[in-house]
Every structure is written in structure tokens, then in C-alpha cells.
C-alpha positions as CSV (number, residue, x, y, z in Angstrom):
1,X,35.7,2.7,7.2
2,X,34.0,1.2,10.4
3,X,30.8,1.9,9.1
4,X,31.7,0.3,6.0
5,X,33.1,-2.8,7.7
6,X,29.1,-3.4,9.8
7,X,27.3,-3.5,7.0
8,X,29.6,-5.7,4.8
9,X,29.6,-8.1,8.4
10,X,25.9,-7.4,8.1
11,X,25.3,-8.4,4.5
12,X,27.5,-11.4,4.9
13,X,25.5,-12.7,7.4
14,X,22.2,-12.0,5.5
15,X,24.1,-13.9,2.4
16,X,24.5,-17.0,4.7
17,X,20.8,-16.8,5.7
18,X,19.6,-16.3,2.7
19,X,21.3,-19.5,1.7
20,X,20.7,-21.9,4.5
21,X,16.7,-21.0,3.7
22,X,17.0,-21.8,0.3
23,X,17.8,-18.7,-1.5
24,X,19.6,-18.6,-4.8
25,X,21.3,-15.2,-5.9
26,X,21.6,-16.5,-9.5
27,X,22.2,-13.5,-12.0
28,X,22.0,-10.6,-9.1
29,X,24.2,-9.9,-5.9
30,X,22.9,-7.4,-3.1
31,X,25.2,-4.1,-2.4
32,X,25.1,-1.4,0.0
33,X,23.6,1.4,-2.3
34,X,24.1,4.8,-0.7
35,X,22.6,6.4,2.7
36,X,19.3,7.1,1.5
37,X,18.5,3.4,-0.7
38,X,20.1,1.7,1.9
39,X,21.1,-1.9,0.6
40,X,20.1,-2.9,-3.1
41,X,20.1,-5.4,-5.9
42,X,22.5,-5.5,-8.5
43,X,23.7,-7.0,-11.8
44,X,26.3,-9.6,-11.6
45,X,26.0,-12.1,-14.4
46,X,24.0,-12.8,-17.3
47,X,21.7,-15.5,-17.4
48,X,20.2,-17.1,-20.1
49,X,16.4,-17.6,-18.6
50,X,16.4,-14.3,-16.8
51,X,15.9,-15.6,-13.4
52,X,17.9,-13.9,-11.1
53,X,16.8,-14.3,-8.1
54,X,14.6,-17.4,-6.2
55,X,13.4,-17.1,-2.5
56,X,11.1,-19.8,-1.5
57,X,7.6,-18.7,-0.2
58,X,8.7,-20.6,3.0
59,X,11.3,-17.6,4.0
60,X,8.2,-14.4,3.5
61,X,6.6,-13.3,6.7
62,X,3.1,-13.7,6.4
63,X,-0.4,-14.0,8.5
64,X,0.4,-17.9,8.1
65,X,4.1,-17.1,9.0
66,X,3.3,-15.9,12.5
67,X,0.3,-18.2,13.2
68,X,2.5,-21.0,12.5
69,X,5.5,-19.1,14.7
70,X,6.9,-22.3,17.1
71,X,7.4,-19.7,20.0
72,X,4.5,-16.9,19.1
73,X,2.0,-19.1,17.1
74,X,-0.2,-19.8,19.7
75,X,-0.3,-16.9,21.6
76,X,-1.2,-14.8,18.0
77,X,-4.0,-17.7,17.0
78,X,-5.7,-16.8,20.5
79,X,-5.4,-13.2,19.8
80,X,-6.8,-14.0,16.4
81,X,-9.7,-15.9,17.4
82,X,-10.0,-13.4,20.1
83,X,-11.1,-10.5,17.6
84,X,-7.6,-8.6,19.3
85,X,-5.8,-8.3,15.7
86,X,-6.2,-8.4,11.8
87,X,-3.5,-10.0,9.0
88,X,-2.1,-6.4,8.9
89,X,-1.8,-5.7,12.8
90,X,-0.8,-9.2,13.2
91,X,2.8,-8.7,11.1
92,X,3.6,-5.4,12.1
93,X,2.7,-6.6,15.6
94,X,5.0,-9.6,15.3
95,X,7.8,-7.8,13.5
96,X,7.8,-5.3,16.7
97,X,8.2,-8.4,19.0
98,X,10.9,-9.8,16.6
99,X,13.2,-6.8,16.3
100,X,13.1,-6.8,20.5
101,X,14.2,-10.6,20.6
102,X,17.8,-11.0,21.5
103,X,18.0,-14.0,19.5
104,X,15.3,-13.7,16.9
105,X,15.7,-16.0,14.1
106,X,15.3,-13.4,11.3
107,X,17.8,-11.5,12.9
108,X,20.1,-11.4,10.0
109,X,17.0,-10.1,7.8
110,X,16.5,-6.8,10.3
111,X,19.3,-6.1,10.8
112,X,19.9,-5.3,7.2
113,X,16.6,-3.0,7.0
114,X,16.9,0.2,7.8
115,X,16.3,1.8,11.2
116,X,14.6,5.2,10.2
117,X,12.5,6.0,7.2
118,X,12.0,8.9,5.0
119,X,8.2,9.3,5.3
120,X,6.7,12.3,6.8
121,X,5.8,10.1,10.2
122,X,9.4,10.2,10.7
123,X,10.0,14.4,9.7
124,X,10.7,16.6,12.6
125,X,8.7,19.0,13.6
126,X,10.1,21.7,11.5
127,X,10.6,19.2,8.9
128,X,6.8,18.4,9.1
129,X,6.0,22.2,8.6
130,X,7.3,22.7,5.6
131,X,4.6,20.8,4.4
132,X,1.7,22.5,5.9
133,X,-1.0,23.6,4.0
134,X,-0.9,20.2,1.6
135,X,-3.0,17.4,2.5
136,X,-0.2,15.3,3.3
137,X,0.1,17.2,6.2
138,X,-3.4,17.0,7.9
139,X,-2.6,12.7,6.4
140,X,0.4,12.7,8.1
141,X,-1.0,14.2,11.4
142,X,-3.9,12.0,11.6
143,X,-2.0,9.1,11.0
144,X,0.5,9.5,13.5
145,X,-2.3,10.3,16.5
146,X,-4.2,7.1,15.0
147,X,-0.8,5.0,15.7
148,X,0.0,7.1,18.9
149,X,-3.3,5.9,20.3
150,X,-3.0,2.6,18.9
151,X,0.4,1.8,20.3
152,X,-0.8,3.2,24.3
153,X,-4.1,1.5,24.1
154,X,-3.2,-1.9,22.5
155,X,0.2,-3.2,21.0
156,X,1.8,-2.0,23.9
157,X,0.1,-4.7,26.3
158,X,0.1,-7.3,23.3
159,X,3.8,-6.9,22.9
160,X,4.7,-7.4,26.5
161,X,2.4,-10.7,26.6
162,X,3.9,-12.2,23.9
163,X,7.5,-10.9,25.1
164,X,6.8,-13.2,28.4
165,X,7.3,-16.0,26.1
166,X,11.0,-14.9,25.4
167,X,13.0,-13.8,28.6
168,X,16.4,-12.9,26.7
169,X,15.4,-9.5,25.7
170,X,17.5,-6.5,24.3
171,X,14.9,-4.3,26.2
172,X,11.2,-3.0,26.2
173,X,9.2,-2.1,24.1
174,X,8.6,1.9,22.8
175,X,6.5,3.6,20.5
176,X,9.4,4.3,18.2
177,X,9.7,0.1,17.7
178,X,6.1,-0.1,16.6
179,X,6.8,3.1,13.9
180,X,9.2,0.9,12.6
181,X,7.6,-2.0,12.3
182,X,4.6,0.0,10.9
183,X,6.7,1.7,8.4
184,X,9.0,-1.8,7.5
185,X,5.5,-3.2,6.5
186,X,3.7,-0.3,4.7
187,X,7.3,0.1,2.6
188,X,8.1,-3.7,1.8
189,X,4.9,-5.8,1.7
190,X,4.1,-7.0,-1.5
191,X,0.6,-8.3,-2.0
192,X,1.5,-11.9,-3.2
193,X,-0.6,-14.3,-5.4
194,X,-0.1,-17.9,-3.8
195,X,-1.5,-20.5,-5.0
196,X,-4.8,-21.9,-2.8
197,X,-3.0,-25.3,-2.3
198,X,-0.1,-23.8,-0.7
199,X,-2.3,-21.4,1.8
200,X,-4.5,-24.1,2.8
201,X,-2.7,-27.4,2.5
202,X,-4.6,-30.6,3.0
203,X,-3.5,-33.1,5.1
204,X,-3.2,-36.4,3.7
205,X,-4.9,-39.2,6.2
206,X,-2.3,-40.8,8.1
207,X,0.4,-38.9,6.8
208,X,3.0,-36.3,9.0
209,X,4.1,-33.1,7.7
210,X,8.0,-33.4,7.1
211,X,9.8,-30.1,6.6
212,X,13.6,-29.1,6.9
213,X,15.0,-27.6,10.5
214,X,16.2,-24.1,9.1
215,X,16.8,-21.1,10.7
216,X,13.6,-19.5,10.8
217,X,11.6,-23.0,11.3
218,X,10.1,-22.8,7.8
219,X,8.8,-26.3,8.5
220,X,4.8,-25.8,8.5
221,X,2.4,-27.5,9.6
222,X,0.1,-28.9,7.5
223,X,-3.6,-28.0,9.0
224,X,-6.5,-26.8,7.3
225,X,-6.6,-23.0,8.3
226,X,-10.3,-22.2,7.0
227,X,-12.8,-21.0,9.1
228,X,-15.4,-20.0,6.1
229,X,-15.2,-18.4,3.0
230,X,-17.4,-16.7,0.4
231,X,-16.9,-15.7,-3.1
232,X,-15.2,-12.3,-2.1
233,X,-12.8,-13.3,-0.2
234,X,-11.5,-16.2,2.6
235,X,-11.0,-16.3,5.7
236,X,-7.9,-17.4,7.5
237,X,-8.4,-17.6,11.1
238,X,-9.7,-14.5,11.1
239,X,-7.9,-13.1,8.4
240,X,-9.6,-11.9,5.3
241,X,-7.8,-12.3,2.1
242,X,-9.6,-11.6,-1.5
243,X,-9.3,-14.6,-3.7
244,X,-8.9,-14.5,-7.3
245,X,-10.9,-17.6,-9.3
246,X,-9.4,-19.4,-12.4
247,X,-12.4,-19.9,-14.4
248,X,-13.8,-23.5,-14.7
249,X,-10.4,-25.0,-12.3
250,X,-10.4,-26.8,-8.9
251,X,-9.6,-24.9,-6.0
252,X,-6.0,-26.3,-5.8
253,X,-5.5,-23.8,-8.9
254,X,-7.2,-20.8,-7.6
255,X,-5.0,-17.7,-6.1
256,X,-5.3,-16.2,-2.8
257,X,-3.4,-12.8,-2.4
258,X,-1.4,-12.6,0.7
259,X,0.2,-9.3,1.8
260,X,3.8,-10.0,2.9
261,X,7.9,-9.3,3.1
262,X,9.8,-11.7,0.9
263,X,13.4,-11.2,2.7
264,X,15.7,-10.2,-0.9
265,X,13.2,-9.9,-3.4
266,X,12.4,-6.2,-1.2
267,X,15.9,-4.6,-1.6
268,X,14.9,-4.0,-5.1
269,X,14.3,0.0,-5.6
270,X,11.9,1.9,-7.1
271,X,12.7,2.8,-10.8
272,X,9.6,4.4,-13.5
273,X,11.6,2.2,-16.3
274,X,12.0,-1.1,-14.3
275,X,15.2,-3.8,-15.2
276,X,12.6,-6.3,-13.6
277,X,9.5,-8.0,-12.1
278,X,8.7,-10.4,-9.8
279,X,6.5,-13.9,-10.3
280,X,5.5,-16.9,-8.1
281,X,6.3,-20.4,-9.5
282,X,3.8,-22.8,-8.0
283,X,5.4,-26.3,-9.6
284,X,9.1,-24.8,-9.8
285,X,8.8,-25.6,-13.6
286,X,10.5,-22.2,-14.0
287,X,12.8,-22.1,-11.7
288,X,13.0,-25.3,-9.5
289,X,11.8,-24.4,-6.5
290,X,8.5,-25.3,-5.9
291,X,6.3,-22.3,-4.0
292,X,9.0,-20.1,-4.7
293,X,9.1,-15.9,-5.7
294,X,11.5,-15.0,-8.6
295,X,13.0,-12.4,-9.6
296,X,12.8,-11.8,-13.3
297,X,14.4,-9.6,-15.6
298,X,12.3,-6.9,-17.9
299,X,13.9,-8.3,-20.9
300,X,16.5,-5.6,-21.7
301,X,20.2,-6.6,-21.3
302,X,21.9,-5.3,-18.0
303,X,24.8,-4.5,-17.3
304,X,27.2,-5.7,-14.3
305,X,26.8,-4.0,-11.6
306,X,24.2,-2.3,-13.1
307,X,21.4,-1.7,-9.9
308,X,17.6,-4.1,-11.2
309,X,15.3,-2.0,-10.0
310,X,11.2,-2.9,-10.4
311,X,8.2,-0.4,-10.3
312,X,6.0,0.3,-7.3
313,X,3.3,1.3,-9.2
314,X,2.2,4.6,-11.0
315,X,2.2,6.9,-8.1
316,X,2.5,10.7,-7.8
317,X,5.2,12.3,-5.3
318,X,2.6,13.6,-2.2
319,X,2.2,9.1,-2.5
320,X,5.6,7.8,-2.7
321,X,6.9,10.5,-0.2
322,X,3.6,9.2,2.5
323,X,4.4,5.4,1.6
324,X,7.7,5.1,1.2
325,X,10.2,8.4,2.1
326,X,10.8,9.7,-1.4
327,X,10.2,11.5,-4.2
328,X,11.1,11.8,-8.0
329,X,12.7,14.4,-9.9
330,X,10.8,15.0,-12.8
331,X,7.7,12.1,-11.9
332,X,5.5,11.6,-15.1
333,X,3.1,10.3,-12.8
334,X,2.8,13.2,-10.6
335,X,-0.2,15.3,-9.7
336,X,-1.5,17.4,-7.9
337,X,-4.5,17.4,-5.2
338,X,-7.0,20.0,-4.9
339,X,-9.6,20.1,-2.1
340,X,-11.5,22.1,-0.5
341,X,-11.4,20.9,3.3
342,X,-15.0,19.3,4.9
343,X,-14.5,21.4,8.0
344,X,-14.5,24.6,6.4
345,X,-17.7,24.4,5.0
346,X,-19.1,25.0,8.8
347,X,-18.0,28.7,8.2
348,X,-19.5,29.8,5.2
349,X,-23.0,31.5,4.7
350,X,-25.9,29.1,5.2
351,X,-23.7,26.0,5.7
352,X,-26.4,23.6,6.9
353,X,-28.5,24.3,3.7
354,X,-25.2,23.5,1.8
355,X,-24.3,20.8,3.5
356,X,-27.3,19.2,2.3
357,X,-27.3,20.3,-1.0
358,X,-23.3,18.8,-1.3
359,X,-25.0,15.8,0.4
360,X,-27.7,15.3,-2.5
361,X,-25.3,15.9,-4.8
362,X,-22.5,13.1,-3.7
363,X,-20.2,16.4,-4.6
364,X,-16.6,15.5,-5.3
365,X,-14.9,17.7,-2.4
366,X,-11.4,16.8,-4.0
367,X,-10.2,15.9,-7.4
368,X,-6.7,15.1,-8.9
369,X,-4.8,16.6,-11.3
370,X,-2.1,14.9,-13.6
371,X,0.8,17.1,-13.7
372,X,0.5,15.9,-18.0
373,X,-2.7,18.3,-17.1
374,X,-0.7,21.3,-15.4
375,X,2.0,22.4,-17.9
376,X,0.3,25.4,-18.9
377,X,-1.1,25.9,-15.5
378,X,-5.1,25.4,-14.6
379,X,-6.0,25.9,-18.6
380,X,-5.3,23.1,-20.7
381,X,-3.3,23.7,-24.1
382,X,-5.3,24.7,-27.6
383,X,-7.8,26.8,-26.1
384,X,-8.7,30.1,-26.5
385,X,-11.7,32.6,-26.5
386,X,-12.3,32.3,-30.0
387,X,-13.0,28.6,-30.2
388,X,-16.2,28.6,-32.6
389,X,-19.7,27.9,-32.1
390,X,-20.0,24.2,-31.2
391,X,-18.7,25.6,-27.9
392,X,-21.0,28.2,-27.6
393,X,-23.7,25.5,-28.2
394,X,-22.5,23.3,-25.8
395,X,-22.7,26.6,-22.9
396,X,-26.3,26.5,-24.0
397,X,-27.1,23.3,-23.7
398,X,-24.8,22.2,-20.6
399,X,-26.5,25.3,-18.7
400,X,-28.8,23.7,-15.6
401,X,-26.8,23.1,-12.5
402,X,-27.8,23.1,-8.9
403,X,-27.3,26.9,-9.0
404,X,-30.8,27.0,-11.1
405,X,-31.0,27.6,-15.3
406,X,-28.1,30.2,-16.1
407,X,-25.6,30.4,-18.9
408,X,-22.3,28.3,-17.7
409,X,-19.5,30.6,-17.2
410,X,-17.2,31.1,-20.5
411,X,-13.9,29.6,-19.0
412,X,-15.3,26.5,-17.7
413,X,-14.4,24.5,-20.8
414,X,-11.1,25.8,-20.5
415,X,-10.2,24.4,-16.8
416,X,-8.7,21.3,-16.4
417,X,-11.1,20.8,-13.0
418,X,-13.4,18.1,-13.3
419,X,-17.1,19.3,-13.6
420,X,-17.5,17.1,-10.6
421,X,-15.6,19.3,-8.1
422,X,-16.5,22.8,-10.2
423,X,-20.4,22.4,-9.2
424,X,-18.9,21.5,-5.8
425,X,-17.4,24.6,-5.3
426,X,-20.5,26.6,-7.0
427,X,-22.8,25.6,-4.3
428,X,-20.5,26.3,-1.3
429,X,-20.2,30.1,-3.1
430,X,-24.0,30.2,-3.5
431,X,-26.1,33.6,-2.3
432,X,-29.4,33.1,-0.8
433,X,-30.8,34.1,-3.7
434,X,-29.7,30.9,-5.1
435,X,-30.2,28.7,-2.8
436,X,-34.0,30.2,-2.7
437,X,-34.2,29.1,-6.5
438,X,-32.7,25.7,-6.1
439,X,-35.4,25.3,-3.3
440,X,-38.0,26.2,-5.6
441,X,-36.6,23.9,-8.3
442,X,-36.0,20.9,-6.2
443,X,-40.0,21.3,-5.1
444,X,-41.2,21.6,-8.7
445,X,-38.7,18.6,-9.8
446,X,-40.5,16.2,-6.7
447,X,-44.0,17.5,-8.0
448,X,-43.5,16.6,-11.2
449,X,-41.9,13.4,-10.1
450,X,-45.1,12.6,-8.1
451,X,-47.2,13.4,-10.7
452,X,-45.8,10.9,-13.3
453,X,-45.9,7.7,-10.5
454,X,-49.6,8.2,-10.5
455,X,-50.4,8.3,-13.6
């Protein structure tokens, strides 16, 4: 019951936020879901447009968010210019600072999120062995030395200068604060398309920016934030952000995507058949509120209290469990990895002579498998070993590999491996014998080769 009664205190005073910044719940409300969802979006009222949900682009935390931070802005832009940080390390370096701040404005925002995650960076060490011998394992345990040494070498002193600027402090900084500010941004950024005029507004001469007081100062300031930009991509005081062209339009109507949190639009779940998808409205002809994000229902009808979940993408279970803590029964999308590890290759016969041959051969060292692939196993379904002679002619004619001219084995048009990876793995298992005839053939192929330029 006590437990019940924080997080209903908690969510009431992320309700009154959310309002006070602009935020209209209009078909949805946001419930506590269970232990492992945490917090979630929910069905409460039909609504005729299907917008049930408006958070204005002012409220997401963003590279411009923090640059334009009144306490941490200037600190962050030096770091910037600097060359200390990039858009990525720049959030999850400021949401570290934030979630330390006594007094944080977007304290009602974290302290709805969750304080551990379900990702293997968070496992124990038994927990982590049980997945030992995947490749999420060796992922996992790179990754988490990577931020180890990240953390004592450089967002441990960056944290500590920019907490200078704030003396009321719950208390310092440790590495478990930056895991969760890494794992907050990797599991609810959203790469968000916002419209060029509204990333680099231009200041009109002899006019002042005018923005509302709220909570989390949402009133920016209207600079121009461009340093240089090519066709790939701009640059944002030293951020770089890939920019999508509108064919024949002014820049005001191109898009620039962002990578950011949008505080309610990210307690939506993860669901294969999604209730609904999110948008940006630019003019607030759909909804409004100009430069706002939207919540929009898939079309179906939902019921109340019915959770709207949206889709994070076609992703297999080794990916959602690395990104974002969890895994789904019965995943159409799932797969499975198959490599055969770099390092490895150091202990077979003549590994310097196959290195180079893999080398040459840009050989596919991994290759993934659509479980759609794997129901019958590592043969796919309809064939057998009387399967005519067009596949007999094809084991003639598909019979020169790096291995020299031989007949291809019989089963390898009945494995669902990629050809890619199979001659991959035929020249790691090579004799000497072989690799003597791919020698000789590779000389002959060059002589020929120099033959025909000087003709």
C-alpha cells in the first residue's frame, strides 16, 4: 500500500508538470503498469481526430535543450566548442548532473523513470553467465569496460565541474548514476524530425525573444546555432545531425533529426501490433500546438483502459534484451546470430595466409538468421536429395570458390547460411593443399589480368 501511495504522489506530480509545460493528455491517461513496464499509457476516452496526446517540442531534452540550459548552458557550449563532448555524451552527461540536483527542474520527469533496467549491463554476475557463449555476452562485456573507462577518465571530472554550479546537492556522483543516465537515453530517445526553422531560429533584427517562465525554462533563445553544414548533415555547435531535404523547398521546410526524450510520449511500451504512432506538427494545424509531438492512434478503436502501446522497430530478442531489458514470447522478428569469432582464427593452421585470404575476400565473419528461416532447423523447408537436375546444373556451374575448381558440396543449397559466410568458413577449414592451389590460381588470375591491360 505504501508503495502504491509514492508512485500515485509521484505520477500526480508528473501530471501537474506535464501541464504547467503545456501538455495535453487528451484521449490517454498514464498508469502505473506493473513492476517490470513501470509507468504506461492508457486508453481513457475516445476522440474523434485520434490525437491523444500533445507535448510541445519545448518540454524534450535535447543537444539544444542543455546548450540552452540557464544554469549548465554555458558551461556545456565550452565543453562543446572544446571538442570534450558530442550530442549523445552531452544528454546522458547532463541527465547524470540533473538526477544529482536537489532541486532539478525536471525532477518530476525522473523521478517517474525507473531506477534500474533490464538490460544485460545491469545482470549480475551470475545473471550475466547465463548468457555466455552468445554474442551478447562478449557485447555486453565490452560495453560495460568501454563505459567503466569512460566514466573514471572523463564524465566523472565533467560532472563535478558542472555540479560547482549547483551547491544544493543530494550527493556525488558514482558510476552507477552515469549507467543510468546511459541506459534512460539508449531506452527512451526517439530520433525526432524537427523542422529546420525550429532548430535554427532566425532572429528577427531588433526584435527580443519572448517565451513563458515554466518550470523547466522552456523559453529559448533565439540565436543562430550553425557553425557549418554540408549536404550530409549540420552542424550544431559541434553537434552533427543528418538532415533530410524536401525537394525544391526553402530551408525553413527542411527536417533536421534530433535524437531526444519527449517527457510522456516515452511511457508508451513496446507492442509488435501497435495502438499508435507518434508525429511532429510544425504549424499546430493538427493539433494546436505549434512545434509540438503527438500522439496518434493506429486507427483501430481502443478500448478504456486499454494500454496504446507503439512499435520500436523490427528487432530480434538478443536486440531488445541489449537495448531495452526485454524480450518477446514468441518474436516474429527474431533471429538468430551466427559467427565465428575474429580472435579464433589466430589458432588455426596457417592463420596468417588465411587472414589474408578472408581479407581479399571482405568474408562475412557473421550472418543472421530469421527465426521464419529456423523452423525446420539449419535446412530450409521443400528440399530434399532428389530435387532434379536444374540443381545438379547449378553445382556445376556455381563450382569455383577460393578453395580452387571442385564440385560444391550437395547440401549447400539446402542450408539456410548465406553463401557469404559458407565460403567464409571454407577457407578458415582449408588444408595446405588448398591453400597451395589458391596461390597458384590467384598468380595465374594476376597474369592473365596483366596480360589483357597491355594489350
Amino acid at each position: 500500500m505504501a508503495t502504491s501511495s509514492r508512485e500515485e504522489a509521484k505520477l500526480e506530480r508528473f501530471l501537474h508538470w506535464l501541464q504547467v509545460n503545456g501538455a495535453e493528455l487528451r484521449g490517454c491517461k498514464i498508469n502505473y503498469s506493473d513492476s517490470n513496464k513501470g509507468f504506461g499509457i492508457f486508453s481513457a476516452n475516445d476522440v474523434s481526430d485520434g490525437v491523444l496526446l500533445v507535448v510541445p517540442l519545448d518540454l524534450a531534452i535535447t543537444p539544444m535543450r542543455v546548450l540552452q540550459d540557464p544554469l549548465l548552458g554555458p558551461e556545456c557550449r565550452a565543453m562543446f566548442e572544446e571538442g570534450d563532448v558530442d550530442d549523445r555524451f552531452l544528454m546522458i552527461l547532463y541527465l547524470t548532473v540533473e538526477r544529482l540536483r536537489k532541486n532539478s527542474s525536471w525532477k518530476p520527469y525522473l523521478d517517474m523513470l525507473p531506477t534500474t533496467f533490464g538490460n544485460p549491463l545491469w545482470f549480475t554476475d551470475d545473471e550475466l553467465l547465463e548468457l555466455k557463449g552468445t554474442t551478447l555476452y562478449r557485447a555486453t562485456e565490452l560495453q560495460k569496460k568501454s563505459l567503466v573507462s569512460l566514466y573514471d577518465n572523463k564524465l566523472k571530472a565533467l560532472v563535478k565541474k558542472l555540479l560547482t554550479l549547483d551547491r544544493d546537492l543530494e550527493r556525488d556522483v558514482c558510476f552507477e548514476d552515469f549507467l543510468w543516465a546511459n541506459s534512460l537515453f539508449w531506452t527512451r530517445a526517439l530520433n525526432i524530425p524537427l523542422p529546420y526553422s525550429y532548430v535554427f531560429p532566425q532572429i528577427q533584427e531588433g526584435s527580443a525573444s519572448v517565451g513563458k517562465n515554466i518550470e523547466v525554462s522552456t523559453n529559448i533563445c533565439k540565436e543562430e546555432l550553425v557553425n557549418g553544414k554540408d549536404e550530409k548533415g549540420c552542424h550544431v555547435e559541434g553537434v552533427d545531425i543528418p538532415v533530410s531535404k524536401a525537394t525544391s523547398t526553402p530551408k525553413q521546410k527542411e527536417t533536421v533529426w534530433v535524437e531526444g526524450l519527449v517527457p510522456g510520449i516515452d511511457f508508451c511500451n513496446h507492442d509488435i501490433k501497435a495502438a499508435a504512432t507518434w508525429e511532429v506538427d510544425e504549424t499546430g494545424s493538427i493539433t494546436g500546438v505549434p512545434n509540438s509531438m503527438y500522439l496518434l492512434s493506429a486507427g483501430q478503436p481502443l478500448q478504456v483502459d486499454a494500454e496504446i502501446s507503439i512499435s520500436y522497430g523490427s528487432k530480434g530478442n538478443e536486440e531488445l534484451l541489449y537495448l531495452y531489458g526485454f524480450v518477446l514470447d514468441g518474436n516474429p522478428d527474431d533471429y538468430l546470430m551466427v559467427h565465428y569469432p575474429v580472435e579464433a582464427i589466430q589458432n588455426v593452421p596457417f592463420a596468417d595466409s588465411k587472414a589474408q585470404l578472408l581479407e581479399a575476400q571482405k568474408a562475412e565473419m557473421r550472418c543472421l538468421l530469421p527465426r521464419s528461416l529456423l523452423d525446420h532447423g539449419f535446412f530450409p523447408v521443400g528440399n530434399s536429395n532428389t530435387e532434379g537436375s536444374e540443381k545438379c546444373k547449378i553445382d556445376h556451374v556455381c563450382s569455383y570458390s577460393w578453395s580452387g575448381q571442385r564440385k560444391m558440396p550437395s547440401y549447400s543449397h539446402r542450408l539456410v547460411f548465406p553463401e557469404s559466410f559458407l565460403t567464409a568458413l571454407r577457407t578458415i577449414a582449408m588444408t595446405e593443399d588448398e591453400l597451395f592451389q589458391v596461390s597458384i590460381a590467384a598468380g595465374r588470375a594476376c597474369t592473365i589480368k596483366r596480360g589483357e591491360a597491355t594489350i
